[in-house]
C-alpha positions as a Markdown table, in Angstrom:
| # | Residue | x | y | z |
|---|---|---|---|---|
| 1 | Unk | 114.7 | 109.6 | 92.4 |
| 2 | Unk | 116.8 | 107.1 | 90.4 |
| 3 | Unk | 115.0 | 105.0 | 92.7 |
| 4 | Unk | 111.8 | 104.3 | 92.5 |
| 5 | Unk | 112.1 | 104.8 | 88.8 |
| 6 | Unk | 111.0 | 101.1 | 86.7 |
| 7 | Unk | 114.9 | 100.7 | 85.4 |
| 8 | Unk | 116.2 | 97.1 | 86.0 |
| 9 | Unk | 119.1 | 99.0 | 87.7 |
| 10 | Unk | 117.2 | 100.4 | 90.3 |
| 11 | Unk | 116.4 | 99.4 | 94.0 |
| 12 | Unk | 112.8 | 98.7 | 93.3 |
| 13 | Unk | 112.7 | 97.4 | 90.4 |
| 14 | Unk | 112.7 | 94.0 | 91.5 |
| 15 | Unk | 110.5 | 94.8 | 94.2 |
| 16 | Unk | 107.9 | 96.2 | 91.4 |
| 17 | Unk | 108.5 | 93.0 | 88.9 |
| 18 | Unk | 108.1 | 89.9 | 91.8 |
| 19 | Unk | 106.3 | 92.0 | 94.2 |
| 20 | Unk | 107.8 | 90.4 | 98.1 |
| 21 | Unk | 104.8 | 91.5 | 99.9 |
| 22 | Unk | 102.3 | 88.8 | 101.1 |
| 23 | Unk | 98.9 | 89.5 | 99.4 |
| 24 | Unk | 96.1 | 87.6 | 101.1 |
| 25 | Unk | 92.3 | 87.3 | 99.3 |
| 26 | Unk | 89.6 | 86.7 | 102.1 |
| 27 | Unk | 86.1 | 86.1 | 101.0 |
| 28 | Unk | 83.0 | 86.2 | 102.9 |
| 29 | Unk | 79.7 | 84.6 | 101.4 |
| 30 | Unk | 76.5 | 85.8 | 102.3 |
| 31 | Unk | 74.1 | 82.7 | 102.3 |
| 32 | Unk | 70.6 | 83.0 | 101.9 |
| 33 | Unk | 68.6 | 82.0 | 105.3 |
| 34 | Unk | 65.1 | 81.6 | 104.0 |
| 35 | Unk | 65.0 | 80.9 | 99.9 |
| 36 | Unk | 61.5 | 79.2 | 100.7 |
| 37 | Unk | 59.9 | 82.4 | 102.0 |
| 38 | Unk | 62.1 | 85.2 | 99.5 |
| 39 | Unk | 59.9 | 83.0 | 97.0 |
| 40 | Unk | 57.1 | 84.2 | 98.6 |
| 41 | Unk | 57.7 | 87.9 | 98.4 |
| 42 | Unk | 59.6 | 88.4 | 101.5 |
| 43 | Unk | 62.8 | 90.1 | 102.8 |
| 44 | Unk | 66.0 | 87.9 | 102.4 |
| 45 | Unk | 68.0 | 87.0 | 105.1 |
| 46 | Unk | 71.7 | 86.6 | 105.3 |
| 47 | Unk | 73.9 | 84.9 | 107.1 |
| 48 | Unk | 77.6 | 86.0 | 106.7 |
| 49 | Unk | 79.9 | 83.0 | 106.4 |
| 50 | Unk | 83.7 | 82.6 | 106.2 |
| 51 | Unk | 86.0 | 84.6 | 105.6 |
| 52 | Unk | 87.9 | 82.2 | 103.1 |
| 53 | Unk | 91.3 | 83.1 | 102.7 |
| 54 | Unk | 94.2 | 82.8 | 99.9 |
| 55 | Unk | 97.6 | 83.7 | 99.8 |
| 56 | Unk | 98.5 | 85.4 | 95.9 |
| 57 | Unk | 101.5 | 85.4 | 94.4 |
| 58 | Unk | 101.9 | 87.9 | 92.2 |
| 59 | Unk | 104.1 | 88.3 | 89.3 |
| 60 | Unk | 105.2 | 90.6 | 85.9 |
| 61 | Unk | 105.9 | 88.5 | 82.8 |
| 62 | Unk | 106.1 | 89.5 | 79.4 |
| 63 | Unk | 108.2 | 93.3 | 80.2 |
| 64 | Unk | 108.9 | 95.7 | 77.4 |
| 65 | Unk | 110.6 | 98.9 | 77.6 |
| 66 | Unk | 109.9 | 101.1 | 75.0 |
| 67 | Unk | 111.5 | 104.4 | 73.4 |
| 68 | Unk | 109.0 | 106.6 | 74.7 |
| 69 | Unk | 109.4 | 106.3 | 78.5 |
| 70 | Unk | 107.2 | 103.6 | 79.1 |
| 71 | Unk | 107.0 | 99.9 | 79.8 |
| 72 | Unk | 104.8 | 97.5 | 79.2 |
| 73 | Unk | 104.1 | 94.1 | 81.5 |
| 74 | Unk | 101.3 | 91.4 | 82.1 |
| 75 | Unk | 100.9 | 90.3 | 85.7 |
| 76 | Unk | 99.7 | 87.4 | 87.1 |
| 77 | Unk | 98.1 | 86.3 | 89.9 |
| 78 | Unk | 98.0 | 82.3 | 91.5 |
| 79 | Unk | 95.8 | 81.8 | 94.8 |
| 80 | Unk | 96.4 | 79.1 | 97.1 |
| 81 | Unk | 93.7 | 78.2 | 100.2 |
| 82 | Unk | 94.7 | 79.0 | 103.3 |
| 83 | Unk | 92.9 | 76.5 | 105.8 |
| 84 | Unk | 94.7 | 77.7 | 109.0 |
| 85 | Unk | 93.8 | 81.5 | 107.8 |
| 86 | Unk | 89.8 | 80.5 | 106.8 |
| 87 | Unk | 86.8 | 79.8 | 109.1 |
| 88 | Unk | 85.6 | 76.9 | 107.0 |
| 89 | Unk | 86.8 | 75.2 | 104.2 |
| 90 | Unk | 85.9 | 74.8 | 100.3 |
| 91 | Unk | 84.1 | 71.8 | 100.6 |
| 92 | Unk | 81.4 | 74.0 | 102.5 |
| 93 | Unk | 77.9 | 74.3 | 101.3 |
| 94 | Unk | 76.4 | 77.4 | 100.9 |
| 95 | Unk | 72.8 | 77.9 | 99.6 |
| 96 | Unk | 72.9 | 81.4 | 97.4 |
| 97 | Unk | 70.9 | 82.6 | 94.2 |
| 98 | Unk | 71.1 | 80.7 | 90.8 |
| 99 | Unk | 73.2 | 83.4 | 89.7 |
| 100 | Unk | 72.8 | 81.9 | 86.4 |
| 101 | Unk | 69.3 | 81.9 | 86.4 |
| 102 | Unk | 68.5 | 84.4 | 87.8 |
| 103 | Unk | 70.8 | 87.0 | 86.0 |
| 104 | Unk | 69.1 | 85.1 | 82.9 |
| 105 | Unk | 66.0 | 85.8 | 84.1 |
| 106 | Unk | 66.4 | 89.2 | 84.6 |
| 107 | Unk | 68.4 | 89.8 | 81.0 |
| 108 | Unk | 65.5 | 88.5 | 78.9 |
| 109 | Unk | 62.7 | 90.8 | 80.5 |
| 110 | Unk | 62.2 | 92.2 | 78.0 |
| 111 | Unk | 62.4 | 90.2 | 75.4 |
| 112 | Unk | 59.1 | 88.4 | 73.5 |
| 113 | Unk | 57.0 | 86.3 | 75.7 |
| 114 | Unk | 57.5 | 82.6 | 73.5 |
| 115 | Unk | 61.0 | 83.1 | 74.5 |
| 116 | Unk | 60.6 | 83.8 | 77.9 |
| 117 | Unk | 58.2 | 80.6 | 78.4 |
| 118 | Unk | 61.1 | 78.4 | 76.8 |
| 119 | Unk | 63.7 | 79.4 | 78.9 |
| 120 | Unk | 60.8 | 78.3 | 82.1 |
| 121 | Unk | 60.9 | 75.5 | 80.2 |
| 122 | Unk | 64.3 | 74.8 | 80.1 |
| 123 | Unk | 64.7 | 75.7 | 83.2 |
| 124 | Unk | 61.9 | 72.8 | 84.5 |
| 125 | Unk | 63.5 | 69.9 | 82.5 |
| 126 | Unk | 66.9 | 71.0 | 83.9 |
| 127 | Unk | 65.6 | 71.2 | 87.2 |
| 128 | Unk | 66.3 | 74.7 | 87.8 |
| 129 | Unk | 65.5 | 76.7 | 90.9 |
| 130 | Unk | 65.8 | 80.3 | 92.1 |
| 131 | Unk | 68.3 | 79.6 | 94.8 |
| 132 | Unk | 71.1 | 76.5 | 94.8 |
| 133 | Unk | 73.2 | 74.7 | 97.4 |
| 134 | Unk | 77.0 | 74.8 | 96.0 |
| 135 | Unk | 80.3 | 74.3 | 97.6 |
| 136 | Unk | 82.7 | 77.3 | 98.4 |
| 137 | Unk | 84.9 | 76.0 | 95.7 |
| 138 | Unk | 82.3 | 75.7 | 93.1 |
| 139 | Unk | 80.5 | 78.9 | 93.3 |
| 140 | Unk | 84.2 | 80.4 | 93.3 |
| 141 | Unk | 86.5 | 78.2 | 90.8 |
| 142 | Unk | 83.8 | 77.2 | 88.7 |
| 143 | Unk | 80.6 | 74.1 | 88.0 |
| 144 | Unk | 79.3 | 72.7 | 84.8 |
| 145 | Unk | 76.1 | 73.6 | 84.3 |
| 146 | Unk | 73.9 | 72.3 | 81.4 |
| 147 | Unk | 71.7 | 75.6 | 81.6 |
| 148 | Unk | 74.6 | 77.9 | 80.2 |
| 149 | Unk | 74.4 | 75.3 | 76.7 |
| 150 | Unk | 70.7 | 76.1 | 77.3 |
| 151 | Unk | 70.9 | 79.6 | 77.3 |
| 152 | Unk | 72.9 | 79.6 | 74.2 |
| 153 | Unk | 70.8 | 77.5 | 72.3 |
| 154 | Unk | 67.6 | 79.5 | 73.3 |
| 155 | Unk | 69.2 | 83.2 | 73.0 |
| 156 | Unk | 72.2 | 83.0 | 71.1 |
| 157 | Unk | 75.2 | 85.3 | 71.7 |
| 158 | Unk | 73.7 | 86.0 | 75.5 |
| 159 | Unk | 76.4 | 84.2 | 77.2 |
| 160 | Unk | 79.9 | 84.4 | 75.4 |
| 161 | Unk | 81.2 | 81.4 | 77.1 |
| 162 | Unk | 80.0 | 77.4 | 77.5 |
| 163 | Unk | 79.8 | 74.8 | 80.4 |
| 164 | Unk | 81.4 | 76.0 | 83.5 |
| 165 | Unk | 80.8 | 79.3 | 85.3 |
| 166 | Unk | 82.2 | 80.8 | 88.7 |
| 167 | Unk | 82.6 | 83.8 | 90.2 |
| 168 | Unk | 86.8 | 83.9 | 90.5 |
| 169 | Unk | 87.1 | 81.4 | 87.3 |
| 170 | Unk | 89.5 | 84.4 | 85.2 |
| 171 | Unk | 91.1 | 85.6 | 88.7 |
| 172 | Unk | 93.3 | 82.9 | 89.4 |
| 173 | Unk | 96.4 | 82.3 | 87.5 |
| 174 | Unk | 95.3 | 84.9 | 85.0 |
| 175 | Unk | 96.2 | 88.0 | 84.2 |
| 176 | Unk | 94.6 | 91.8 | 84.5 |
| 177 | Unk | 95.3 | 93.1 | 81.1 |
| 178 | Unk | 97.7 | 94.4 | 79.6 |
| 179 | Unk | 99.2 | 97.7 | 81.3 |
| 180 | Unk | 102.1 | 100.1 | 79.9 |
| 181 | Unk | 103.0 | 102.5 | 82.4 |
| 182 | Unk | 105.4 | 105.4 | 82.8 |
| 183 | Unk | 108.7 | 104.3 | 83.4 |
| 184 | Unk | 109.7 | 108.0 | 85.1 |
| 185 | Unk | 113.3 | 107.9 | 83.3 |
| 186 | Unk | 112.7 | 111.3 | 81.7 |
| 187 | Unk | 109.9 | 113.1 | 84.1 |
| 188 | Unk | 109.9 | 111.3 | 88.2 |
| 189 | Unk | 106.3 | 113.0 | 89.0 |
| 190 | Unk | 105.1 | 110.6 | 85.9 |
| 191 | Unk | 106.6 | 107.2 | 87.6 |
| 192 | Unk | 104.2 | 104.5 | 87.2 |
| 193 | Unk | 101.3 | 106.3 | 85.7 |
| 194 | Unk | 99.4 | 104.1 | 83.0 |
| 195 | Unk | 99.3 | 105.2 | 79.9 |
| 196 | Unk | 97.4 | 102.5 | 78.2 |
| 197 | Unk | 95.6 | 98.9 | 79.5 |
| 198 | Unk | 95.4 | 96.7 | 76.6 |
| 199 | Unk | 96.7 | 99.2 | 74.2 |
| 200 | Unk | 93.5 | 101.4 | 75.0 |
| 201 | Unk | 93.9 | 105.3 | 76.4 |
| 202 | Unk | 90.3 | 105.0 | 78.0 |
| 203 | Unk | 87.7 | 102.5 | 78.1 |
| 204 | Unk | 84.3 | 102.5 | 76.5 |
| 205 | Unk | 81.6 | 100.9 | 79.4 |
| 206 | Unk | 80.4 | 103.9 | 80.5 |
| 207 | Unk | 78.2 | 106.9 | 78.9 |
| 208 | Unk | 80.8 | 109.9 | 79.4 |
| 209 | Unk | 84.7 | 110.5 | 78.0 |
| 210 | Unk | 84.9 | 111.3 | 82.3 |
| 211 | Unk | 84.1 | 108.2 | 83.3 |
| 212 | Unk | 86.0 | 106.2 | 80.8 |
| 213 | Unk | 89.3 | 107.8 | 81.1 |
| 214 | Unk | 92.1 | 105.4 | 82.6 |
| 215 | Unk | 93.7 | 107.7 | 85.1 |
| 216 | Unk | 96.5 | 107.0 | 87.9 |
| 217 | Unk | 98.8 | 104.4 | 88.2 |
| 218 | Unk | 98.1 | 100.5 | 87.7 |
| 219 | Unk | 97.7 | 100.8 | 91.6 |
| 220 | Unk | 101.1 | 99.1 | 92.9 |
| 221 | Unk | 103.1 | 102.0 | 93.5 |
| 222 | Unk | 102.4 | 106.1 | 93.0 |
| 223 | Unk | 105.0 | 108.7 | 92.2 |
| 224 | Unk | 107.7 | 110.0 | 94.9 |
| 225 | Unk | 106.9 | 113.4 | 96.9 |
| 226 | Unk | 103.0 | 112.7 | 97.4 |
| 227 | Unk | 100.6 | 115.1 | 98.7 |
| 228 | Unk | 98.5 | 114.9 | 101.5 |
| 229 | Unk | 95.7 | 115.6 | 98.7 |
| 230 | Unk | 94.5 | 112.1 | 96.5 |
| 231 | Unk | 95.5 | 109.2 | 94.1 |
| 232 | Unk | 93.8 | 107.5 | 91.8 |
| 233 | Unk | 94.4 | 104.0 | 90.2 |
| 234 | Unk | 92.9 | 102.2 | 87.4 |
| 235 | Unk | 91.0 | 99.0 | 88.7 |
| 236 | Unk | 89.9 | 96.7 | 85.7 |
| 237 | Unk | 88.0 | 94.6 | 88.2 |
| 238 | Unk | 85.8 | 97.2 | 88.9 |
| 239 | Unk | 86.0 | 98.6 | 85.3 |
| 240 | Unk | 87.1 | 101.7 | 86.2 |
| 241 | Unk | 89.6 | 104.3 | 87.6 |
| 242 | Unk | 89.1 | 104.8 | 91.1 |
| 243 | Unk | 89.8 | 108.3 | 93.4 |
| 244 | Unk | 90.9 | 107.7 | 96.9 |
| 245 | Unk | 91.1 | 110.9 | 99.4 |
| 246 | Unk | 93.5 | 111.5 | 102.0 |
| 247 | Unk | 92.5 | 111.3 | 105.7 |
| 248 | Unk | 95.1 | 111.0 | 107.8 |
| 249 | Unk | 99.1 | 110.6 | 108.3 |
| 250 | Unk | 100.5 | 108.1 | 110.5 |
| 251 | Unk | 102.9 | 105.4 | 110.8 |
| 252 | Unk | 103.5 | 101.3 | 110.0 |
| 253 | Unk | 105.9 | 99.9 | 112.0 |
| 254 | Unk | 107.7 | 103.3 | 112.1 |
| 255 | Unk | 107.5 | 104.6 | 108.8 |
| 256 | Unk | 105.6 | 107.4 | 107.8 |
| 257 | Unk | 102.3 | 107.0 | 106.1 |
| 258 | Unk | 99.8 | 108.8 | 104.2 |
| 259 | Unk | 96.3 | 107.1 | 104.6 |
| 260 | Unk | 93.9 | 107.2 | 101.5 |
| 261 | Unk | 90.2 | 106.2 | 101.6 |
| 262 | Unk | 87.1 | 106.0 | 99.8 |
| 263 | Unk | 85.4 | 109.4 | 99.3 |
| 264 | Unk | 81.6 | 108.6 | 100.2 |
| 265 | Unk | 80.9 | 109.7 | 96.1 |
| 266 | Unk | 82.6 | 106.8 | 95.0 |
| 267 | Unk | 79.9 | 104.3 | 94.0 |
| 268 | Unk | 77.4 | 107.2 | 94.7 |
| 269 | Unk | 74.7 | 107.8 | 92.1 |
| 270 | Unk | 74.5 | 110.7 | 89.9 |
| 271 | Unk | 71.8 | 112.7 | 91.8 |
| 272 | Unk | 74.0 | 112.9 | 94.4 |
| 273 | Unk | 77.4 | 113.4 | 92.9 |
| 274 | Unk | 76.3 | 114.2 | 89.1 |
| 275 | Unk | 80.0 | 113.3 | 88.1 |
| 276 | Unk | 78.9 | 110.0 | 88.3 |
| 277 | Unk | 76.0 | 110.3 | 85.8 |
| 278 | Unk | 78.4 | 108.6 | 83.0 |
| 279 | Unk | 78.3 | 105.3 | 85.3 |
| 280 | Unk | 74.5 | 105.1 | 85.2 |
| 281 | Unk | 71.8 | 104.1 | 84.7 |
| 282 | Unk | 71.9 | 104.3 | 88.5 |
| 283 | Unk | 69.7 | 103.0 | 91.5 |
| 284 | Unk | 70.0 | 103.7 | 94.9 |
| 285 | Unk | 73.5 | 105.8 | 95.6 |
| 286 | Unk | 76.3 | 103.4 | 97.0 |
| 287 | Unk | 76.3 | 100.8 | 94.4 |
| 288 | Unk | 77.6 | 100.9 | 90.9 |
| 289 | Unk | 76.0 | 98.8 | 87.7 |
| 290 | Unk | 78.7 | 96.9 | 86.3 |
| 291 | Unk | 76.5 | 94.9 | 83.8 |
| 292 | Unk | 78.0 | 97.4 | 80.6 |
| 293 | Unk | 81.5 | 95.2 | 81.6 |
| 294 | Unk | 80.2 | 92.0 | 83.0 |
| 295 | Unk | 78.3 | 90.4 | 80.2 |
| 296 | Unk | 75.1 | 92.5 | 80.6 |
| 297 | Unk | 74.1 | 90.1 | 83.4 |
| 298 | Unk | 72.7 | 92.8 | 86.3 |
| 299 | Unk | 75.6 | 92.9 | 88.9 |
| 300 | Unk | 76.5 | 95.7 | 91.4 |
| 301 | Unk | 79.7 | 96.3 | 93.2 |
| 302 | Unk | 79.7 | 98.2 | 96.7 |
| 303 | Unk | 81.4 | 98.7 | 99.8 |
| 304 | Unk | 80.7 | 95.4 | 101.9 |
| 305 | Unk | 77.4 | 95.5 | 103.7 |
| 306 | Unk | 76.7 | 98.3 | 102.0 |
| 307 | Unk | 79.1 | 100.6 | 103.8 |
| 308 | Unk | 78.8 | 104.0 | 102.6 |
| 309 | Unk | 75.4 | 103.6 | 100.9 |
| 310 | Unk | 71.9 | 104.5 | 100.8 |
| 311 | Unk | 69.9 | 102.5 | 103.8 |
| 312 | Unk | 67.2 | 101.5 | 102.0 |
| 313 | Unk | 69.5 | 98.8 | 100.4 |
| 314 | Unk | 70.8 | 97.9 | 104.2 |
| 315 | Unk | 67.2 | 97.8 | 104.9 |
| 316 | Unk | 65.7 | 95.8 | 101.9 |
| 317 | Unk | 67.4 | 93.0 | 103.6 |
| 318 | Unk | 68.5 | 91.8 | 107.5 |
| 319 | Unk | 71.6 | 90.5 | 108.4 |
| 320 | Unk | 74.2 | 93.7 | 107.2 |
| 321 | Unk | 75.8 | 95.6 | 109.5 |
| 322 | Unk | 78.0 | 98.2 | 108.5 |
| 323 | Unk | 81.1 | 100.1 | 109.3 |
| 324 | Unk | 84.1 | 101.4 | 108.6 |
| 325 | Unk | 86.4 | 99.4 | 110.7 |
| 326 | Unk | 85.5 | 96.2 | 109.0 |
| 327 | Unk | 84.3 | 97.2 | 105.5 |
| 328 | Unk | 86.0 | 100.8 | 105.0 |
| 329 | Unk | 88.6 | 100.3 | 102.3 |
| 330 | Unk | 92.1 | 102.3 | 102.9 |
| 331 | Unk | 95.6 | 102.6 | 101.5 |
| 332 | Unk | 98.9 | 103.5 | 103.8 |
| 333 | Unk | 101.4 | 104.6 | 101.4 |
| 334 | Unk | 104.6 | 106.1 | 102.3 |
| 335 | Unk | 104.5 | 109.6 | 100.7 |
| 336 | Unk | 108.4 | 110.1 | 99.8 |
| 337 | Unk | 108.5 | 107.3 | 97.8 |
| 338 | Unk | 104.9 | 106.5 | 96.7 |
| 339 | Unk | 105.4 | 103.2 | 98.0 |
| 340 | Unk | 102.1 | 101.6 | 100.1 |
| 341 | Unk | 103.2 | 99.9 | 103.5 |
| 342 | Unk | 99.4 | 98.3 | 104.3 |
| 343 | Unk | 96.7 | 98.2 | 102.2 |
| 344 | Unk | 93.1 | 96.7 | 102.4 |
| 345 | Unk | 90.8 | 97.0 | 99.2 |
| 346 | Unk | 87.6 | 95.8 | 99.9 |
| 347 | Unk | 84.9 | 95.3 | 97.5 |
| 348 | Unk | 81.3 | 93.7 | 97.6 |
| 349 | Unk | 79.8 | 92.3 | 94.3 |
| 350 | Unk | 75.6 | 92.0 | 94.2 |
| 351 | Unk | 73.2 | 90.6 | 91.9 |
| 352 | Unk | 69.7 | 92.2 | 90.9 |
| 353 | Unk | 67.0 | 90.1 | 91.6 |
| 354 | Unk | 63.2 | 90.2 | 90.4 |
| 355 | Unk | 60.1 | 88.0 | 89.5 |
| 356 | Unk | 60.4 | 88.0 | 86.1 |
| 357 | Unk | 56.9 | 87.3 | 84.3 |
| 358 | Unk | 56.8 | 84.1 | 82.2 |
| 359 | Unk | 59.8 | 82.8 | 83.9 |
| 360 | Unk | 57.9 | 80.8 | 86.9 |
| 361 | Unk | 61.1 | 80.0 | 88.4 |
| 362 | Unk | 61.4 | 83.5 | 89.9 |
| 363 | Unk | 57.9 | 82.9 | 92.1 |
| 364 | Unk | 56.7 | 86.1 | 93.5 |
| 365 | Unk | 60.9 | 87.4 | 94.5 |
| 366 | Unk | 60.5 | 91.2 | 95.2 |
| 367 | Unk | 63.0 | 93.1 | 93.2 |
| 368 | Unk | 66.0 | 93.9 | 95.5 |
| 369 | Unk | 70.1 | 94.1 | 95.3 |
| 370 | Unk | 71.1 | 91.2 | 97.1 |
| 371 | Unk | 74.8 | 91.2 | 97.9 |
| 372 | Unk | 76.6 | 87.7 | 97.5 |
| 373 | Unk | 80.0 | 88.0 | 98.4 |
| 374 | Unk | 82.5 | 90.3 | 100.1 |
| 375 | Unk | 86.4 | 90.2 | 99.6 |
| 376 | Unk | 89.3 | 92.1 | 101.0 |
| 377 | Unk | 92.6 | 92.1 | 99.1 |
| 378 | Unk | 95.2 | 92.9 | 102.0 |
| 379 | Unk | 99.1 | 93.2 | 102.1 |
| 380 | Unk | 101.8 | 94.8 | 104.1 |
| 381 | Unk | 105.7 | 95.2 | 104.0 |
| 382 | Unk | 107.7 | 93.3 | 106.3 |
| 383 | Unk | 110.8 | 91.3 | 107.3 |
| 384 | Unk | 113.4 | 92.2 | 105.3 |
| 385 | Unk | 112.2 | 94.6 | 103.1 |
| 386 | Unk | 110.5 | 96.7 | 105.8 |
| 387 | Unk | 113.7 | 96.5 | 107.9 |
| 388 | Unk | 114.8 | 97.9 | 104.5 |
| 389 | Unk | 112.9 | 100.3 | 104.2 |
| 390 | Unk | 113.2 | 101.8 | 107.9 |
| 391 | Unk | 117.2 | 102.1 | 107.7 |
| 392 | Unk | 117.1 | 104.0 | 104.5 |
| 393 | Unk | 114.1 | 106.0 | 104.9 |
| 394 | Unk | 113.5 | 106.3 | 108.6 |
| 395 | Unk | 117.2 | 105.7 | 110.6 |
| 396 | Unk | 119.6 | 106.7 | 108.4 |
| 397 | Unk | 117.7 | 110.6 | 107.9 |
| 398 | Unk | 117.3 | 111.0 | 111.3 |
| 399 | Unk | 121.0 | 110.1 | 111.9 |
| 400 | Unk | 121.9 | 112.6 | 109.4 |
| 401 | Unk | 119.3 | 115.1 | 110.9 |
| 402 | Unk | 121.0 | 114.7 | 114.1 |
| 403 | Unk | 124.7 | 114.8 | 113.1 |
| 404 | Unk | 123.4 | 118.0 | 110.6 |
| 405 | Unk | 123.2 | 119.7 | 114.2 |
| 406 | Unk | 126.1 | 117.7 | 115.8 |
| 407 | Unk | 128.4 | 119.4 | 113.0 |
| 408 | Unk | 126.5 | 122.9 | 113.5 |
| 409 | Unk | 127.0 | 122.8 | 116.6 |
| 410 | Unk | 131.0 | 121.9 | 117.0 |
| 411 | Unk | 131.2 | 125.0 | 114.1 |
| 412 | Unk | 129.8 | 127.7 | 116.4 |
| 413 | Unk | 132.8 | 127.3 | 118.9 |
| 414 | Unk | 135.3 | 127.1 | 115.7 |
| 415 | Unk | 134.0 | 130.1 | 114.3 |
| 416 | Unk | 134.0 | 132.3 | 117.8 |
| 417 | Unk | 137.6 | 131.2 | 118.1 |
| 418 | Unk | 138.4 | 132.2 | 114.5 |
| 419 | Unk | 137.0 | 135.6 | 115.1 |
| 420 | Unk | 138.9 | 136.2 | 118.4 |
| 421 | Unk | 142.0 | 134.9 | 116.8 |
| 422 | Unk | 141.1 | 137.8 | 113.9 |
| 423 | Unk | 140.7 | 140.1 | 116.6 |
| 424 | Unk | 143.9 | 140.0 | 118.5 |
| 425 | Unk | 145.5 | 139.8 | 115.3 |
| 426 | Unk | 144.5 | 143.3 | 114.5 |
């Protein structure tokens, strides 16, 4: 118990402040086979490319114990490309939707007419089209772009930034927010539960106190003595707290292991699972709107490939093919110490695409979710720390458990020959 309590004097603490297991970000790009012809009102088809992979560091900075049992801590995270790891490299071309443009599009619907034809406007003397032809590293790190100055200018306040835009701009060497968490110095079974991200108790995207509450852990590490039962973890990339379910125990590398997955009502809509009616307004189930935390713009998160989800959104489109081995998301943690051994969180983020009328840009695009990208954040213990971790946890117990009856069993003799002795005594 002493632990796996956050104390600077216990054995993981240093394992929870410069976390030593090798986090790895793959991406996979979906690129858009046929722009020419999704103009013209037909079904997009994708062509899964990469996956491109990072190694992250990850790191705590800023700590602060405070009086009341908790800490808090900003942590960091730096990616650095893999080449030997990826199939393909940044300087790749992809051709995907002018997520700029198009989430623009979409945004100003309904807004008056005039407006509408100046953004087609803008969009013409910019030379502007519904789908572009960017490098790996642009669409992810970040381009200039004159239409986001554009944008501003015609509808001010739309976009709260200027100039650049890409998808992983505020991952890399940036920070998740601030977390305090329970330290478990005064109550173990509270260990690493957050009791605040960015000195808020619950969030405010979403239309019920259910769906906004921050509940779990900062999802690093969970308190000792799990049950086979769930966990939950606060993700503020997906703006949320998510529930994962137990399935099965097992083993990594010969430690014990509680597996934890996604329920199928995790992204599901609130017709099916009316829980989830604070998240909406909903679609189809198996994909959540994120727009309330993303600027507005109309994005989607899902399983990848739409794993999990309605087929009508597998089928509004060709080239997906789900399952669970590849794009089922799942957490091994070891349930004495509430530490995970292998983990693989995978999430897919979509846009929502739509002619748009007065914006001629958008041609005659039929409205569908179309996914862009798919990424997998994956780690596991090992070397010395797993070696580590299977003496203490997994050897020396069974060493005991075996010397427990080694010891019982030289007594049994002892005691027979104490009772004789008693016997002939009397």
């Amino acid at each position: 118990l002493q632990n796996v309590r956050i104390d600077p004097s216990s054995i993981s603490f240093q394992m929870w402040k410069d976390i030593p297991v090798p986090f790895y970000l793959s991406v996979h790009f979906f690129e858009v086979l046929n722009p020419k012809q999704v103009l013209r009102g037909e079904k997009p088809v994708l062509g899964q490319r990469g996956p491109y992979v990072y190694r992250e560091y990850r790191f705590k900075t800023n700590i602060t114990f405070h009086d009341n049992d908790t800490v808090s801590y900003l942590e960091y995270r730096h990616l650095f490309f893999q080449p030997d790891l990826s199939n393909g490299t940044e300087d790749e071309y992809i051709v995907v939707p002018n997520i700029m443009m198009m989430g623009a599009a979409v945004m100003v619907e309904k807004l008056p007419d005039f407006l509408k034809l100046v953004l087609s406007g803008a969009l013409a003397s910019l030379k502007q089209e519904a789908f572009m032809n960017r490098t790996v590293g642009e669409i992810m790190w970040g381009y200039e772009d004159p239409l986001i100055d554009a944008i501003n200018m015609i509808v001010p306040g739309l976009l709260p930034f200027k100039g650049k835009f890409g998808l992983f701009m505020d991952f890399n060497n940036s920070n998740s927010g601030l977390f305090t968490v329970n330290t478990g110095m005064k109550n173990i079974s509270q260990v690493h539960m957050v009791d605040s991200w960015n000195g808020l108790k619950k969030v405010n995207y979403w239309r019920s106190s259910q769906c906004n509450m921050i509940n779990g852990t900062a999802g690093e590490m969970w308190p000792p003595f799990m049950s086979p039962t769930s966990l939950q973890f606060y993700s503020p990339d997906a703006c949320r707290s998510l529930t994962l379910v137990y399935e099965q125990s097992g083993q990594f590398q010969g430690v014990p292991t509680y597996r934890f997955v996604a329920p199928k009502t995790l992204f599901a809509n609130g017709t099916d699972y009316p829980p989830n009616e604070g998240f909406c307004p909903c679609m189809q189930s198996g994909i959540q709107n994120i727009s309330t935390c993303r600027l507005n713009a109309p994005m989607f998160i899902s399983h990848p490939h739409f794993y999990n989800a309605d087929p009508s959104l597998v089928n509004a489109v060709e080239g997906l093919h789900p399952s669970k081995d590849q794009h089922g998301l799942f957490l091994d943690v070891h349930p004495m110490t509430g530490i995970p051994m292998n983990c693989s969180i995978k999430l897919q983020l979509n846009l929502y695409i739509k002619r748009v009328s007065g914006i001629i840009q958008t041609g005659r695009i039929k409205p569908v979710v179309l996914p862009l990208l798919w990424f997998a954040e994956s780690g596991f213990i090992e070397g010395s720390v797993l070696k580590q971790f299977y003496t203490n946890l997994v050897l020396l117990p069974s060493v005991l458990e075996y010397l427990q009856y080694i010891l019982l069993g030289l007594s049994v003799p002892l005691i027979v020959s104490a009772a004789v002795l008693m016997a002939m005594k009397k």
